[in-house]
C-alpha positions in Angstrom: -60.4 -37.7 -6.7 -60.8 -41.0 -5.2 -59.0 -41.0 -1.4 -58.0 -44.4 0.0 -58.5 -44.7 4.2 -55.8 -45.6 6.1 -54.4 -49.5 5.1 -57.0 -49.0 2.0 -53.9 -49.2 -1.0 -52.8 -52.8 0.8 -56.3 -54.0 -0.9 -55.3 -52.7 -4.3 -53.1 -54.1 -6.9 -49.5 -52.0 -8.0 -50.0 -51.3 -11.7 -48.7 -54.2 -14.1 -45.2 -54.3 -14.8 -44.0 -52.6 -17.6 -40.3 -52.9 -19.1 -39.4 -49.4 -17.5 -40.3 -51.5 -14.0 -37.3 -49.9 -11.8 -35.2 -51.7 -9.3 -32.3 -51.3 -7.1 -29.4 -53.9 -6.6 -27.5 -53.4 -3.2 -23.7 -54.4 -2.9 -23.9 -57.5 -0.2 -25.8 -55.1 2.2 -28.8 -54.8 3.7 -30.8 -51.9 2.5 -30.5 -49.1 6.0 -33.0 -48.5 8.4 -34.0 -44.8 8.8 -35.7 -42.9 11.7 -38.6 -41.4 11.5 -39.1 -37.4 11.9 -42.3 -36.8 13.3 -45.0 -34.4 11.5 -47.3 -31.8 12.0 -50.8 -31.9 11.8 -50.5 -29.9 8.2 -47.3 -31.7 7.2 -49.1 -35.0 8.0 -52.4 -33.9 5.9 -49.9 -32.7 3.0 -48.1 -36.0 2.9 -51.5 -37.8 3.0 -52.5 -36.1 -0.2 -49.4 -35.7 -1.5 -49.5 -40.1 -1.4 -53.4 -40.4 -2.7 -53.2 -38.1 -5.5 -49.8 -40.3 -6.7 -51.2 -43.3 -6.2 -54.6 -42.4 -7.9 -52.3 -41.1 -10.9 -49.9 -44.5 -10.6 -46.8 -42.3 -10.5 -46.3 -44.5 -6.9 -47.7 -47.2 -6.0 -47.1 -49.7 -2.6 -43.7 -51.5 -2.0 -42.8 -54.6 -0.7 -39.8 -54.0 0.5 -38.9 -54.5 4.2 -37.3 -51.2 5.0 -38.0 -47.4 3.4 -36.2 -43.9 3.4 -37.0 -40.9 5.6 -39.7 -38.3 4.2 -38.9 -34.6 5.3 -41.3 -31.8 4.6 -39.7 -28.3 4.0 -41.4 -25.0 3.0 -41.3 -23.8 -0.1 -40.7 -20.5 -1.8 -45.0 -19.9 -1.9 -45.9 -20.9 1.5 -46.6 -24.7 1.1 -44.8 -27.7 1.6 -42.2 -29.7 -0.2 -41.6 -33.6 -0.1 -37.8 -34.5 0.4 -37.3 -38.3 0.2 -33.8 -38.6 2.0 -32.1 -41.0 0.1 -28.7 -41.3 1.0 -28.1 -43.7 3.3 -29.8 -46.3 1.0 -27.6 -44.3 -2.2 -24.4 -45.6 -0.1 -25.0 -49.2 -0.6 -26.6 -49.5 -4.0 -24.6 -51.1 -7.1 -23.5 -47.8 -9.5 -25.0 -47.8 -12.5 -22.5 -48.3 -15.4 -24.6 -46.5 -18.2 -26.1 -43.6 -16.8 -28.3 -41.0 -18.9 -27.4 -38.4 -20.8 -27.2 -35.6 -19.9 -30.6 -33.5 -20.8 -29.0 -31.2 -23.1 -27.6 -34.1 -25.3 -31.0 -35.8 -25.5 -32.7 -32.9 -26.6 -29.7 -32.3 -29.6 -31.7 -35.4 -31.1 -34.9 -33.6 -31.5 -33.7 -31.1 -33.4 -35.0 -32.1 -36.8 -37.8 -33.6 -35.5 -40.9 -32.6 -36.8 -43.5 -34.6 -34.5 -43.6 -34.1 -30.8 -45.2 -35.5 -27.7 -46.1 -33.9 -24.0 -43.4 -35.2 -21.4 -44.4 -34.0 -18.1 -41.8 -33.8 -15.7 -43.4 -32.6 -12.9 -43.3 -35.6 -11.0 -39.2 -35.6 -11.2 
């Protein structure tokens, strides 16, 4: 697995856009600052890995934007470490979506009948 020093990802290109490329439109607001909680040495180490193994895989990659939301680490039910991204400050001034997705249930109904399947890993979610 390929680990990037400190400041190393500014260097790299994001992946190329893709028509799934996701953005956020804000109501005439300012996206909200958010403090900072400070991290143990293993929460630190977990959130370092947790970062270089996403961005080696391209599930995240760096943003531009001028402002970012809170990470918390909590324990889990088998000992290690959880991210939380703590999104609702920045959730009370984006624009509402006016077609949101199905629920899961209805999108699988559609499969039913179908005969020819792919993997969707959802771990990442």
């Amino acid at each position: 697995m390929n680990t990037l020093t400190p400041g190393e990802w500014l260097l790299q290109k994001p992946p190329p856009h893709c028509a799934c490329d996701h953005h956020i439109e804000l109501e005439g607001s300012l996206p909200p600052v958010g403090v900072i909680y400070s991290l143990s040495t293993k929460e630190s180490d977990t959130l370092r890995a947790y970062i270089s193994e996403n961005l080696e895989k391209r599930f995240i990659w760096p943003s531009s934007s001028s402002t970012g939301a809170p990470v918390l680490l909590v324990k889990n039910t088998h000992g290690g470490l959880h991210l939380c991204v703590y999104y609702h400050k920045l959730n009370a001034v984006d624009r509402r979506n006016k077609y949101p997705l199905p629920p899961m249930n209805q999108l699988l109904t559609v499969f039913i009948d179908s005969s020819t399947f792919s993997h969707i890993d959802l771990n990442g979610t």
